[in-house]
LOLUM-238685 format. One record per residue (C-alpha): residue number from 0; x, y, z; residue in one letter. Coordinates in steps of 0.02 Angstrom, whole numbers, padded with zeros to 5 digits. Layout:
N
{num = NUM&xx = X&yy = Y&zz = Z&residu = a}
...
//
This chain:
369
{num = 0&xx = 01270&yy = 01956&zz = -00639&residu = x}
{num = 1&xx = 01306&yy = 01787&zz = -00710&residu = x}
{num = 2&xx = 01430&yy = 01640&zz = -00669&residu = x}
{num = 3&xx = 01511&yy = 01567&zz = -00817&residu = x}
{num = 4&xx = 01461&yy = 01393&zz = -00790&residu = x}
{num = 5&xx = 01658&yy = 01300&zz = -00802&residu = x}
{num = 6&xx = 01754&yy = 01449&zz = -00738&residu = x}
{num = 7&xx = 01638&yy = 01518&zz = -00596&residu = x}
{num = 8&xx = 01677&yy = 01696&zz = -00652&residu = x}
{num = 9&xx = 01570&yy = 01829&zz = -00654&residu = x}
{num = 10&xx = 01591&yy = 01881&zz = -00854&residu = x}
{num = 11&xx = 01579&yy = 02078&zz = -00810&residu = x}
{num = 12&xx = 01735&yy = 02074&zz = -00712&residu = x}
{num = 13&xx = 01817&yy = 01966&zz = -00857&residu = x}
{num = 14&xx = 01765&yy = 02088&zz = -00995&residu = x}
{num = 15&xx = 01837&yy = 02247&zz = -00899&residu = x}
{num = 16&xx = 01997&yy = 02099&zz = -00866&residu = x}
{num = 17&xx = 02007&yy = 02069&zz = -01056&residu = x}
{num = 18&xx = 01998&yy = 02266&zz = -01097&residu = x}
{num = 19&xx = 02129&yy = 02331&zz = -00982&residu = x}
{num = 20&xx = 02245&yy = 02153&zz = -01070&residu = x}
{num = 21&xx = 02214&yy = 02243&zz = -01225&residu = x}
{num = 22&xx = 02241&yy = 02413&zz = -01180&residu = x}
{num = 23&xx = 02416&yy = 02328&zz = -01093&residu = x}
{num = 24&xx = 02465&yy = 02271&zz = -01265&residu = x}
{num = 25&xx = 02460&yy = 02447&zz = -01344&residu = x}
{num = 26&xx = 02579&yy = 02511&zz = -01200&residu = x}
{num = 27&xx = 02712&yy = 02341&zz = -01217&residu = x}
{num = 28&xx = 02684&yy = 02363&zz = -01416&residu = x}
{num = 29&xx = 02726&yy = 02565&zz = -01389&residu = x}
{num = 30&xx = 02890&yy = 02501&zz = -01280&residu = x}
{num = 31&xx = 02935&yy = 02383&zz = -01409&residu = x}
{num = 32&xx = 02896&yy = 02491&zz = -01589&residu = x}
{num = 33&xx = 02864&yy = 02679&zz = -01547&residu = x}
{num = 34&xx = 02988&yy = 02799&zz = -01555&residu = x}
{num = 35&xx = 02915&yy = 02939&zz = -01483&residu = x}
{num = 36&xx = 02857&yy = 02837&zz = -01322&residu = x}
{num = 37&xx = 02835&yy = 02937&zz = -01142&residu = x}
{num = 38&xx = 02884&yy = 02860&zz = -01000&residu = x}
{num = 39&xx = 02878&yy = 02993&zz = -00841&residu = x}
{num = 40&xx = 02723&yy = 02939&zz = -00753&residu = x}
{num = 41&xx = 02856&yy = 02925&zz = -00605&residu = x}
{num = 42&xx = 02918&yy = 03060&zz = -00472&residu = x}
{num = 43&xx = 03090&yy = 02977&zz = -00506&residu = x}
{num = 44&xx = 03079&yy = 03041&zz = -00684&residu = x}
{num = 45&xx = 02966&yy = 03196&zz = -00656&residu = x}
{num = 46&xx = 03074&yy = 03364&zz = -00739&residu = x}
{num = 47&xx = 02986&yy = 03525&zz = -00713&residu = x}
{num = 48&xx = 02909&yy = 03626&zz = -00866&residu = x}
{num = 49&xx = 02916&yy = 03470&zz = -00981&residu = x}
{num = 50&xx = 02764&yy = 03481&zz = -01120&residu = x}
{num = 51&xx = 02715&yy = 03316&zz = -01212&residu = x}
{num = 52&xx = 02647&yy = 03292&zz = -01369&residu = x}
{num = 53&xx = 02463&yy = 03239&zz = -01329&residu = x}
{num = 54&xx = 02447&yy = 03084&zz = -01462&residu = x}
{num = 55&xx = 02609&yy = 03016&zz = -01359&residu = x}
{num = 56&xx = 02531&yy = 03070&zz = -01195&residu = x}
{num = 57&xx = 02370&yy = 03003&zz = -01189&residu = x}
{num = 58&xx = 02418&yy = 02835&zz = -01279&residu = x}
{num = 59&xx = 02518&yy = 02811&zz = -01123&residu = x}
{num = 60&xx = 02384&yy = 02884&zz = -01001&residu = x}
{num = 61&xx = 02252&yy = 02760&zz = -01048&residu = x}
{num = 62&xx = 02342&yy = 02638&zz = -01004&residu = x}
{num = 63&xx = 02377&yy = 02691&zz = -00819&residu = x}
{num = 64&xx = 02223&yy = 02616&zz = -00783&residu = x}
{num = 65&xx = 02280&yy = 02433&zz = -00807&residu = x}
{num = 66&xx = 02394&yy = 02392&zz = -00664&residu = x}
{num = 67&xx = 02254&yy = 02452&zz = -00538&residu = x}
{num = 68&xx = 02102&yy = 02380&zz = -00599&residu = x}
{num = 69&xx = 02199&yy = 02222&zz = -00629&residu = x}
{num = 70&xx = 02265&yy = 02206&zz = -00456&residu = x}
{num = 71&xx = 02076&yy = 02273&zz = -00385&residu = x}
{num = 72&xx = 01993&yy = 02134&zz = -00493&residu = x}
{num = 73&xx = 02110&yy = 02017&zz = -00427&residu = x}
{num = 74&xx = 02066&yy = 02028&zz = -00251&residu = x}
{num = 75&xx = 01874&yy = 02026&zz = -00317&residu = x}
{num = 76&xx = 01926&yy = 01841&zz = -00396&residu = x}
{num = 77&xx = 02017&yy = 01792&zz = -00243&residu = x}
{num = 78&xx = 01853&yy = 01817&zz = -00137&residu = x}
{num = 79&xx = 01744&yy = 01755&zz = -00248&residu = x}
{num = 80&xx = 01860&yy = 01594&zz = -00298&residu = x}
{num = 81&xx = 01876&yy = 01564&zz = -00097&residu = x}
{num = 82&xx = 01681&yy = 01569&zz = -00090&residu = x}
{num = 83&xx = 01658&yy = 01439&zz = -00245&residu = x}
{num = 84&xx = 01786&yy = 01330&zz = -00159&residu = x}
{num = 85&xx = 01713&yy = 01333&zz = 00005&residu = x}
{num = 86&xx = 01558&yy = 01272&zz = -00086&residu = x}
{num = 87&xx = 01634&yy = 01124&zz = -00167&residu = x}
{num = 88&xx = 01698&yy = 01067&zz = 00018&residu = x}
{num = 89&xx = 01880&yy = 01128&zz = -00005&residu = x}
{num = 90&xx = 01944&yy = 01157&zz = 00182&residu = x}
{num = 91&xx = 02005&yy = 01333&zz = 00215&residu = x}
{num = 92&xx = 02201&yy = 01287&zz = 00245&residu = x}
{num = 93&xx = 02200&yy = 01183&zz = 00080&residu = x}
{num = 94&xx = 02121&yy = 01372&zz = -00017&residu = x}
{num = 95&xx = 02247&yy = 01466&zz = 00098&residu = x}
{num = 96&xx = 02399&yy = 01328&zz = 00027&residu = x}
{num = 97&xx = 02325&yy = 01355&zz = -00148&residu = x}
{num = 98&xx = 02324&yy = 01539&zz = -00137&residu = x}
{num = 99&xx = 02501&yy = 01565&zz = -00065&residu = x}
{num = 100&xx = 02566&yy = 01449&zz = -00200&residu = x}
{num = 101&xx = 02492&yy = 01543&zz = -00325&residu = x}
{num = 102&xx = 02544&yy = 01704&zz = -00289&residu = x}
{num = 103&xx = 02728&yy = 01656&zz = -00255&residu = x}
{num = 104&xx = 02716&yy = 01578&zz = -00420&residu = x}
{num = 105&xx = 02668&yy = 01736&zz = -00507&residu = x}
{num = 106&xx = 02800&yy = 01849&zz = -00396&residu = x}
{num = 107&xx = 02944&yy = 01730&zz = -00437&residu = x}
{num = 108&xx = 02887&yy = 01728&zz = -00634&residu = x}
{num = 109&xx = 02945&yy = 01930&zz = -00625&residu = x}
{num = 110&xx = 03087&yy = 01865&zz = -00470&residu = x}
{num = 111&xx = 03169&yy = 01745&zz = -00592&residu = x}
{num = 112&xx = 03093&yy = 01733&zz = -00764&residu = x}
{num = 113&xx = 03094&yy = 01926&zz = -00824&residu = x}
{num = 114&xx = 03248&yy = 01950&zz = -00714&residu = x}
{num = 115&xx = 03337&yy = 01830&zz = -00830&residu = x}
{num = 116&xx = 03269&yy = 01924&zz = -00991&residu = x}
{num = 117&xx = 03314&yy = 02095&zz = -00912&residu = x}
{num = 118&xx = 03496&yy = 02036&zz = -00854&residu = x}
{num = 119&xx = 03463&yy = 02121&zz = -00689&residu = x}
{num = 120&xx = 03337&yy = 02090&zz = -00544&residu = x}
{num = 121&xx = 03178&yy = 02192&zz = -00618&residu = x}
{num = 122&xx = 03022&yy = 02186&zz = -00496&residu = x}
{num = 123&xx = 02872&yy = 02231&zz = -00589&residu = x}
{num = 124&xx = 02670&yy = 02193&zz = -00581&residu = x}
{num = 125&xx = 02694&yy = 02034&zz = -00561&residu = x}
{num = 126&xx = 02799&yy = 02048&zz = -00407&residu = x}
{num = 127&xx = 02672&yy = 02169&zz = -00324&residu = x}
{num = 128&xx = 02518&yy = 02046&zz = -00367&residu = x}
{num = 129&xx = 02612&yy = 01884&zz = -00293&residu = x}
{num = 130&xx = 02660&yy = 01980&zz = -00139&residu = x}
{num = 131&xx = 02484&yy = 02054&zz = -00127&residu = x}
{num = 132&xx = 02411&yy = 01870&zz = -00143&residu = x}
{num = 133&xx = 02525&yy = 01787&zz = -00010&residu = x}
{num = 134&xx = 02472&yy = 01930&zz = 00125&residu = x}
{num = 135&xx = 02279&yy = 01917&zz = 00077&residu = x}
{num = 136&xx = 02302&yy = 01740&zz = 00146&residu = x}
{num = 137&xx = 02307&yy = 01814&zz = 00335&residu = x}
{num = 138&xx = 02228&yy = 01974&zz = 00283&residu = x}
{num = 139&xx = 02083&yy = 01902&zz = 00235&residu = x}
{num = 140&xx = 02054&yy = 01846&zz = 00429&residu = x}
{num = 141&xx = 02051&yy = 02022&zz = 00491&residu = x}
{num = 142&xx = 01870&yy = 02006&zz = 00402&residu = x}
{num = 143&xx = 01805&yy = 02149&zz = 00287&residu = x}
{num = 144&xx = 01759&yy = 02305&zz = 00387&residu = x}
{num = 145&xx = 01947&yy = 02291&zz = 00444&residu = x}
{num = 146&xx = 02025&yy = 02245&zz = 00292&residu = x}
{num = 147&xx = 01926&yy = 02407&zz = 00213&residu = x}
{num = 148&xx = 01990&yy = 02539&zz = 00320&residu = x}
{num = 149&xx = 02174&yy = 02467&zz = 00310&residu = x}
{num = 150&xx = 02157&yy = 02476&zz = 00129&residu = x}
{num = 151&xx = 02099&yy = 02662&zz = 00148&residu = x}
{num = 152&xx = 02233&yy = 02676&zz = 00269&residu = x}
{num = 153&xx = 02375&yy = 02624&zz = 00164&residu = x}
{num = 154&xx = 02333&yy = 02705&zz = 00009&residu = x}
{num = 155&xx = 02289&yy = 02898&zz = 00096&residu = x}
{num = 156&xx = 02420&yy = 02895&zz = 00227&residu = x}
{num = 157&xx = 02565&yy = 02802&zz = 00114&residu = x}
{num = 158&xx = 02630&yy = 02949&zz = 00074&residu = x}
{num = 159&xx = 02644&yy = 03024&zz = 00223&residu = x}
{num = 160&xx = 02761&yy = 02881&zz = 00286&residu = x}
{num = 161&xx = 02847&yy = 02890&zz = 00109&residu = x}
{num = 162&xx = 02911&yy = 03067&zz = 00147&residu = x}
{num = 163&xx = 02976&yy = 03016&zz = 00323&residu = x}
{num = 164&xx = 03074&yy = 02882&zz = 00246&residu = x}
{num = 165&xx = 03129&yy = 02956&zz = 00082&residu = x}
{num = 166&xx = 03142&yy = 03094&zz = -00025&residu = x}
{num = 167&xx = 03148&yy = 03098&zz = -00220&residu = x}
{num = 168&xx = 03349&yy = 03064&zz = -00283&residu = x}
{num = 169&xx = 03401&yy = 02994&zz = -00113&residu = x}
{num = 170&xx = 03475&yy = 02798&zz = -00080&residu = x}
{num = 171&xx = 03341&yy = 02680&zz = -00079&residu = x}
{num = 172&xx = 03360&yy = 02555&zz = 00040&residu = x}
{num = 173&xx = 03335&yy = 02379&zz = -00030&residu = x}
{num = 174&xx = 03158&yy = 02349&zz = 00111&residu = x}
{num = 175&xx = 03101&yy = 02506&zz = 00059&residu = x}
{num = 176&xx = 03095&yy = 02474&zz = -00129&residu = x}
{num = 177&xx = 03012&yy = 02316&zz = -00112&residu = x}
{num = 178&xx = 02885&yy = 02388&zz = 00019&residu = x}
{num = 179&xx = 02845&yy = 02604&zz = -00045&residu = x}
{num = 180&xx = 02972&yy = 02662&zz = -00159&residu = x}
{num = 181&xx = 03037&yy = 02638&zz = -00314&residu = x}
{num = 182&xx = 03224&yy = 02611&zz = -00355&residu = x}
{num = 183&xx = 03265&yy = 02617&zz = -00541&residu = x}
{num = 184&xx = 03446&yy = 02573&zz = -00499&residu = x}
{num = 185&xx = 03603&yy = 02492&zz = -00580&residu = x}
{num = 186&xx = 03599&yy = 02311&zz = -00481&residu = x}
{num = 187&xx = 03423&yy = 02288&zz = -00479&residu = x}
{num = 188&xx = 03248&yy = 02385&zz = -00521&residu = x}
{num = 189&xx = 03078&yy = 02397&zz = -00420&residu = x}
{num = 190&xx = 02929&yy = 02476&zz = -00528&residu = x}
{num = 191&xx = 02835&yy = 02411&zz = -00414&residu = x}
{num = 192&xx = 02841&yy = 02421&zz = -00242&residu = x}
{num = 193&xx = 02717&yy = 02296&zz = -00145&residu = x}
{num = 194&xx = 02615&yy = 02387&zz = -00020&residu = x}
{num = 195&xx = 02519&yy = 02525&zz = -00122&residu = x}
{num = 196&xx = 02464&yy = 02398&zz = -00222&residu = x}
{num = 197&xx = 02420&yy = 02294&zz = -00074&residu = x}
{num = 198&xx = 02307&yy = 02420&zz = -00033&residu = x}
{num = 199&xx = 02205&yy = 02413&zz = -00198&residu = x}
{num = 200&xx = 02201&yy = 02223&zz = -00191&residu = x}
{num = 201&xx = 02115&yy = 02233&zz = -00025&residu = x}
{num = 202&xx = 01971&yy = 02346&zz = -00106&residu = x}
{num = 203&xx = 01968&yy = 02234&zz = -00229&residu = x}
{num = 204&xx = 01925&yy = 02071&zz = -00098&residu = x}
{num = 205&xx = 01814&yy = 02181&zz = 00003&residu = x}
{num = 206&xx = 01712&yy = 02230&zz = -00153&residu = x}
{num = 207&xx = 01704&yy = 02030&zz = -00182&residu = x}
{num = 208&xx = 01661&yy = 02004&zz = -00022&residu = x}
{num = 209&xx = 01509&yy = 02122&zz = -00052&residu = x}
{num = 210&xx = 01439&yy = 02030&zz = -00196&residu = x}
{num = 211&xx = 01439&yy = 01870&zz = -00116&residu = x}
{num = 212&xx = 01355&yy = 01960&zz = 00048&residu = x}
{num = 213&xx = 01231&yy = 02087&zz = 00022&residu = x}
{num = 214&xx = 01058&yy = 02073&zz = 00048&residu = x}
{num = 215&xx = 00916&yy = 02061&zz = -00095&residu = x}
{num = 216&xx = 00863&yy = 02232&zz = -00039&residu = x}
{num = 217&xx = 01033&yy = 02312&zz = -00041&residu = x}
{num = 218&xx = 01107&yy = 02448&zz = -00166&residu = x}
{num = 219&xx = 01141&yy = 02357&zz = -00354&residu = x}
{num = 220&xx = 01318&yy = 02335&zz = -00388&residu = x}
{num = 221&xx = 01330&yy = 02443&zz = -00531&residu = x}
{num = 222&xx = 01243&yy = 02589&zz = -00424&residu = x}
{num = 223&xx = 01364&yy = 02578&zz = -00286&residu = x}
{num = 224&xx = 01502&yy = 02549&zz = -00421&residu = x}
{num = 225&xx = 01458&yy = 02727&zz = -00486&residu = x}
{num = 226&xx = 01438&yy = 02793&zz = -00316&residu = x}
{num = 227&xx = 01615&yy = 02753&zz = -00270&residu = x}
{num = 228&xx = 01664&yy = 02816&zz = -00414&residu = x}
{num = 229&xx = 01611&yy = 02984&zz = -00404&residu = x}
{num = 230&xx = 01674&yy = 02998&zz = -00232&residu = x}
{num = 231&xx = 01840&yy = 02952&zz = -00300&residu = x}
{num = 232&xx = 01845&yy = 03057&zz = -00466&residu = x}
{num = 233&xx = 01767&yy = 03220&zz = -00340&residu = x}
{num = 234&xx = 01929&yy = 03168&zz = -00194&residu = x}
{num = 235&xx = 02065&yy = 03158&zz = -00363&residu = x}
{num = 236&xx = 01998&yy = 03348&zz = -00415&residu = x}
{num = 237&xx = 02016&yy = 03419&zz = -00221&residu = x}
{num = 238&xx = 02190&yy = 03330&zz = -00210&residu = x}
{num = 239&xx = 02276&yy = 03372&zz = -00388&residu = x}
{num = 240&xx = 02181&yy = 03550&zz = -00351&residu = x}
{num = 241&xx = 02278&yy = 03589&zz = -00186&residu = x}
{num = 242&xx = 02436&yy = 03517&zz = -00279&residu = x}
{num = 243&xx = 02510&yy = 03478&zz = -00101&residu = x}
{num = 244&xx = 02483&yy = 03304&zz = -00031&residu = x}
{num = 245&xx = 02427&yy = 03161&zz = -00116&residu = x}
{num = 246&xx = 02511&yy = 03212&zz = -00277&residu = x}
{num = 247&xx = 02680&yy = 03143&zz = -00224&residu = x}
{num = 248&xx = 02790&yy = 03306&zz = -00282&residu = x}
{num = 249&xx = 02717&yy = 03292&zz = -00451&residu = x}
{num = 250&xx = 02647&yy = 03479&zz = -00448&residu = x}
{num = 251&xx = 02518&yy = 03535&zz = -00553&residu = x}
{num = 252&xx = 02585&yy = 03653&zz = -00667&residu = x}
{num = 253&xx = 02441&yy = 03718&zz = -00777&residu = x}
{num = 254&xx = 02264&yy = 03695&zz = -00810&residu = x}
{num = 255&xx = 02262&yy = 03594&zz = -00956&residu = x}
{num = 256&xx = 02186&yy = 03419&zz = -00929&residu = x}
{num = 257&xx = 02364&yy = 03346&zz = -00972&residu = x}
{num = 258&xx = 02432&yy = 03452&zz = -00823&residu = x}
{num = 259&xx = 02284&yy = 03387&zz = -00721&residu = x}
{num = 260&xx = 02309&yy = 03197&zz = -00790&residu = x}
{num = 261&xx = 02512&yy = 03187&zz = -00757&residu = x}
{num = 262&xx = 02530&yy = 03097&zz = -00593&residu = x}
{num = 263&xx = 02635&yy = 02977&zz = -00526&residu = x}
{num = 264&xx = 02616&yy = 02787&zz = -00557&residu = x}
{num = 265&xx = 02788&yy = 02757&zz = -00486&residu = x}
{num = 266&xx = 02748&yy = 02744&zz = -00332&residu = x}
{num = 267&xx = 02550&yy = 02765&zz = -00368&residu = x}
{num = 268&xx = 02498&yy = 02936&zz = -00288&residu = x}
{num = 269&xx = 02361&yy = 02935&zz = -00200&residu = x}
{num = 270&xx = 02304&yy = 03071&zz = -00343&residu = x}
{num = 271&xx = 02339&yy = 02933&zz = -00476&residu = x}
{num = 272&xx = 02262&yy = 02795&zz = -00369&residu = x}
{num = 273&xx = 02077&yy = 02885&zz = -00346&residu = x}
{num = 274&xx = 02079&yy = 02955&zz = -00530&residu = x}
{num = 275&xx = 02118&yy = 02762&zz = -00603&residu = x}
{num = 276&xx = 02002&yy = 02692&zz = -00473&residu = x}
{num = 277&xx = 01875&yy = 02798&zz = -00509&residu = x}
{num = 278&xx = 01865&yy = 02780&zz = -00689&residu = x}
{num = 279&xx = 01882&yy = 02607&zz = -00676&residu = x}
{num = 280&xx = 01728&yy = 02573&zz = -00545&residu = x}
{num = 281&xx = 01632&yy = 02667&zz = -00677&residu = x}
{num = 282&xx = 01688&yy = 02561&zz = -00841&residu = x}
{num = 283&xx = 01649&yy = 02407&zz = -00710&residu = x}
{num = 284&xx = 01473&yy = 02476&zz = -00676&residu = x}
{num = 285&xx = 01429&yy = 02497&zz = -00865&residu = x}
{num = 286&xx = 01490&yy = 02317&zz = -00908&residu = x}
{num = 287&xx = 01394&yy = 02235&zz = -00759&residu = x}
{num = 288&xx = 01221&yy = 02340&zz = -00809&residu = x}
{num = 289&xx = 01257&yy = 02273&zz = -00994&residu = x}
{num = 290&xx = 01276&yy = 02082&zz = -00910&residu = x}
{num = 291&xx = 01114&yy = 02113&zz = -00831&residu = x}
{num = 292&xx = 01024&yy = 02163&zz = -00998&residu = x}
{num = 293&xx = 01127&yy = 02031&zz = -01093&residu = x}
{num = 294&xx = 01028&yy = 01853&zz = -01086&residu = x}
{num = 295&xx = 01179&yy = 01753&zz = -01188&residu = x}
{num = 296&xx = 01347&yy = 01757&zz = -01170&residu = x}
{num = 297&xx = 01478&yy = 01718&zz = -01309&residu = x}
{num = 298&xx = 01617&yy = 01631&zz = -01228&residu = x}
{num = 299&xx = 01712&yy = 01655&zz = -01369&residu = x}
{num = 300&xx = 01702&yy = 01827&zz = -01383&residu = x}
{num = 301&xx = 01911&yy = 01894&zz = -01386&residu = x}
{num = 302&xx = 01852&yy = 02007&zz = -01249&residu = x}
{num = 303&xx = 01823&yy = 01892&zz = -01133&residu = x}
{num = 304&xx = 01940&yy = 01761&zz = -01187&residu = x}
{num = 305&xx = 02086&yy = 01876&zz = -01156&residu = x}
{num = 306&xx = 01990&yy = 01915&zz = -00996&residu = x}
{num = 307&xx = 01989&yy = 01717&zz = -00947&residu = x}
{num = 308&xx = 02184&yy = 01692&zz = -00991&residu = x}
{num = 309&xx = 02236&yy = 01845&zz = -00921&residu = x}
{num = 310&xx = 02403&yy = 01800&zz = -00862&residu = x}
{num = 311&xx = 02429&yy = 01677&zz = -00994&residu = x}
{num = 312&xx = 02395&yy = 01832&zz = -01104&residu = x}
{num = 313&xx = 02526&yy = 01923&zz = -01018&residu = x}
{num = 314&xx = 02673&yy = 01810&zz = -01033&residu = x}
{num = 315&xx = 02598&yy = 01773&zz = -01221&residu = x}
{num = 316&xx = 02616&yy = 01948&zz = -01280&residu = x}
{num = 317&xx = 02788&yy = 01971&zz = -01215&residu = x}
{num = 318&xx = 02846&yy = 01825&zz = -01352&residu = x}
{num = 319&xx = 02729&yy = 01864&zz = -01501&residu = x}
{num = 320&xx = 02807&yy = 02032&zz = -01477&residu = x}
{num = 321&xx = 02964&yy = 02000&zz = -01478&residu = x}
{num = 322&xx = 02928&yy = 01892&zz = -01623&residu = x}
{num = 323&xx = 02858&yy = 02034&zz = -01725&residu = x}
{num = 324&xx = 03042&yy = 02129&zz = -01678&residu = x}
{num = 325&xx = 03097&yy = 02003&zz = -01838&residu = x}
{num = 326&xx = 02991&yy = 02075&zz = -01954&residu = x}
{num = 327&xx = 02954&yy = 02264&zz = -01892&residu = x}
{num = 328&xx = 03072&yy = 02404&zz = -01818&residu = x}
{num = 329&xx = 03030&yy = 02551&zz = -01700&residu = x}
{num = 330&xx = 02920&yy = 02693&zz = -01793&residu = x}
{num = 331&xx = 02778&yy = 02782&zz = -01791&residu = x}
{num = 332&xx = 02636&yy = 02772&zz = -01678&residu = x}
{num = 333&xx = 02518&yy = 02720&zz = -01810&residu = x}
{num = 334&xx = 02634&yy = 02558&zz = -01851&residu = x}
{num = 335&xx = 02637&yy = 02536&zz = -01676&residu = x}
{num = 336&xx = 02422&yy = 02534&zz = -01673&residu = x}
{num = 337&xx = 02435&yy = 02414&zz = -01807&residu = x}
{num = 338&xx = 02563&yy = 02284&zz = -01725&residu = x}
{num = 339&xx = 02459&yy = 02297&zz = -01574&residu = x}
{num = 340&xx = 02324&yy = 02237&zz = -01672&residu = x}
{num = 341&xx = 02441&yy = 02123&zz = -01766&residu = x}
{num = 342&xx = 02484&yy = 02048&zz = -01588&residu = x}
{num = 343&xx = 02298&yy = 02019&zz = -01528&residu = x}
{num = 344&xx = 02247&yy = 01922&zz = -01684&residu = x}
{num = 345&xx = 02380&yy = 01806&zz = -01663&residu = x}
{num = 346&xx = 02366&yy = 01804&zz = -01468&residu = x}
{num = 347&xx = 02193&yy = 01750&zz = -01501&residu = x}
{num = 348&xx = 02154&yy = 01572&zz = -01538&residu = x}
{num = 349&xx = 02327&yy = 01552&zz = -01448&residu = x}
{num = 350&xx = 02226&yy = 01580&zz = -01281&residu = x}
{num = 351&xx = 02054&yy = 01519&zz = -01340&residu = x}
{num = 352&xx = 02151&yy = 01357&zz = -01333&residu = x}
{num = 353&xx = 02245&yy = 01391&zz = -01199&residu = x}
{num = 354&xx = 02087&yy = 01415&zz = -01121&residu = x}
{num = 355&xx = 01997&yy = 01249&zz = -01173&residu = x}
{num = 356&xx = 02148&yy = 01162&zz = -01087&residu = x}
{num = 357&xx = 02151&yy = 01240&zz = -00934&residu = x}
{num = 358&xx = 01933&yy = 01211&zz = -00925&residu = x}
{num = 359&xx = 01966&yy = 01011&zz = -00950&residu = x}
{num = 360&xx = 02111&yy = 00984&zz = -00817&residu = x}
{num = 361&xx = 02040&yy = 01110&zz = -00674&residu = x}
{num = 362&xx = 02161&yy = 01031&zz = -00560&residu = x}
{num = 363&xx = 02314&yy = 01023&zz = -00658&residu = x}
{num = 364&xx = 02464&yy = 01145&zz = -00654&residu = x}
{num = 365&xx = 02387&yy = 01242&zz = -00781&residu = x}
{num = 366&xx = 02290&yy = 01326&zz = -00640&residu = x}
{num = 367&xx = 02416&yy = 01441&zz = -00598&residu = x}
{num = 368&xx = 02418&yy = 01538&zz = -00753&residu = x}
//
């Protein structure tokens, strides 16, 4: 693996960063443009003996894996930024101040800024990444063999303390929406509740604390990469195949791989979790093995820009969207493939310069996004 040489990044985890921005755009693009769109990946929305069309289905299903390997690569980053930081003689409570402000940063972009735009409280990735970042800070200290098995810990047994506290259709108190469950109500709206996500940042910073800490002699990254992921594609089969718990009373209701693929992403199921995690550890392991074989890196490949500007990207794409409402309406899904694309051009040298800004003034406010 390689360190880009301003950023300190390690380009395979920006490249799978920059792919699941992209894939992000087709779902916002498909909110904003297609008329057909699904959105029922929840247990809130879940209705019995519904069918889908599959173009509509799996346009939305491969995105699912966005949100997770985001919020996993982000506690990669966090321990591999803390490492670089400890290098360059920054003291651990200044790297604990900087990550606590930059995660309430990010959860009071969704707190305040989307809020505003959605005329209602809405708490939404953003919200669950800031919250995730602030608790890292004295998470982190536990050190990584106990930070691991809390992580298992709070994404196998969430659900168990999700039923004693709450059934599907029932009044969602106000801590539990921000903590497990979701609350798509009239005041305010919680897509995404902080702890199971929590739970898949803290893989993420225990995977980054693996890079920085394994021996010459131990197993290559992209080996235990597809490891894990096996493990976790083999655990999604046995749970969505006993269709009892883990699949957060989204039953299986057929054998056709969209019956099998239908889980819930609001909450994440522990069924959803281990299929997105899974896939994702093994799109992770591919990119890595192609780092190894690649001697030269284009910086300015869109890929990896996107990848470098990711949350840039992701306020970005809300406005060139919603500047492309002027000129398009809601259609097919085929105008909506080609606005997407529309969107990335122009998102494009938008963040390549975004990104040369950010590399010259390291220490400037800039760092935050």
């Amino acid at each position: 693996m390689s360190f880009d040489n301003n950023a300190h990044r390690i380009t395979a985890i920006d490249w799978l960063r920059g792919i699941v921005m992209m894939l992000m755009a087709l779902d916002h693009a498909s909110w904003f443009f297609n008329e057909q769109r699904i959105f029922a990946d929840s247990v809130l929305l879940y209705e019995p003996g519904v069918h889908f069309a599959a173009d509509q289905f799996f346009t939305r299903w491969i995105t699912h894996i966005c949100a997770p390997t985001f919020i996993f690569l982000a506690g990669a980053s966090i321990a591999i930024s803390n490492f670089q930081r400890r290098r360059q003689g920054m003291s651990g409570t200044v790297i604990d101040q900087e990550l606590l402000m930059r995660g309430a940063f990010i959860a009071l972009l969704d707190i305040v800024l989307f809020s505003l735009v959605g005329g209602k409280p809405v708490l939404q990735v953003l919200y669950a990444i800031g919250i995730s970042m602030m608790l890292m800070v004295y998470l982190q200290r536990l050190g990584t063999e106990a930070v691991f098995w809390l992580a298992i810990l709070i994404i196998a047994g969430g659900e168990s303390l999700l039923t004693l506290l709450w059934q599907p259709g029932g009044d969602v108190p106000l801590w539990l929406s921000l903590t497990f469950a979701p609350d798509f109500g009239a005041t305010y709206t919680v897509l995404y509740p902080a702890l199971p996500w929590l739970g898949m940042m803290m893989l993420g910073w225990v995977f980054g604390q693996w890079l920085l800490t394994r021996t010459s002699g131990a197993t290559a990254p992209h080996r235990l990469l597809l490891t894990c992921s096996w493990l976790a594609l083999t655990l999604f089969v046995i749970v969505r195949g006993f269709d009892g718990y883990g699949n957060l009373f989204m039953h299986l209701e057929g054998n056709t791989l969209i019956d099998w693929l239908y889980v819930s992403k609001y909450p994440p199921s522990l069924a959803y979790t281990l299929l997105e995690l899974g896939l994702m550890a093994i799109i992770l392991s591919l990119l890595m093995r192609l780092e190894s074989f690649n001697k030269t890196i284009n910086r300015n490949n869109p890929v990896l820009v996107f990848g470098q500007t990711a949350l840039f990207f992701y306020l970005a794409h809300f406005a060139v969207l919603g500047l492309l409402e002027l000129f398009f309406t809601r259609g097919s899904l085929l105008q909506t493939s080609v606005i997407t694309l529309l969107a990335l051009v122009i998102l494009y040298p938008v963040c390549r310069a975004y990104r040369t800004l950010k590399w010259r003034h390291p220490q400037s406010l800039l760092r935050f996004l």
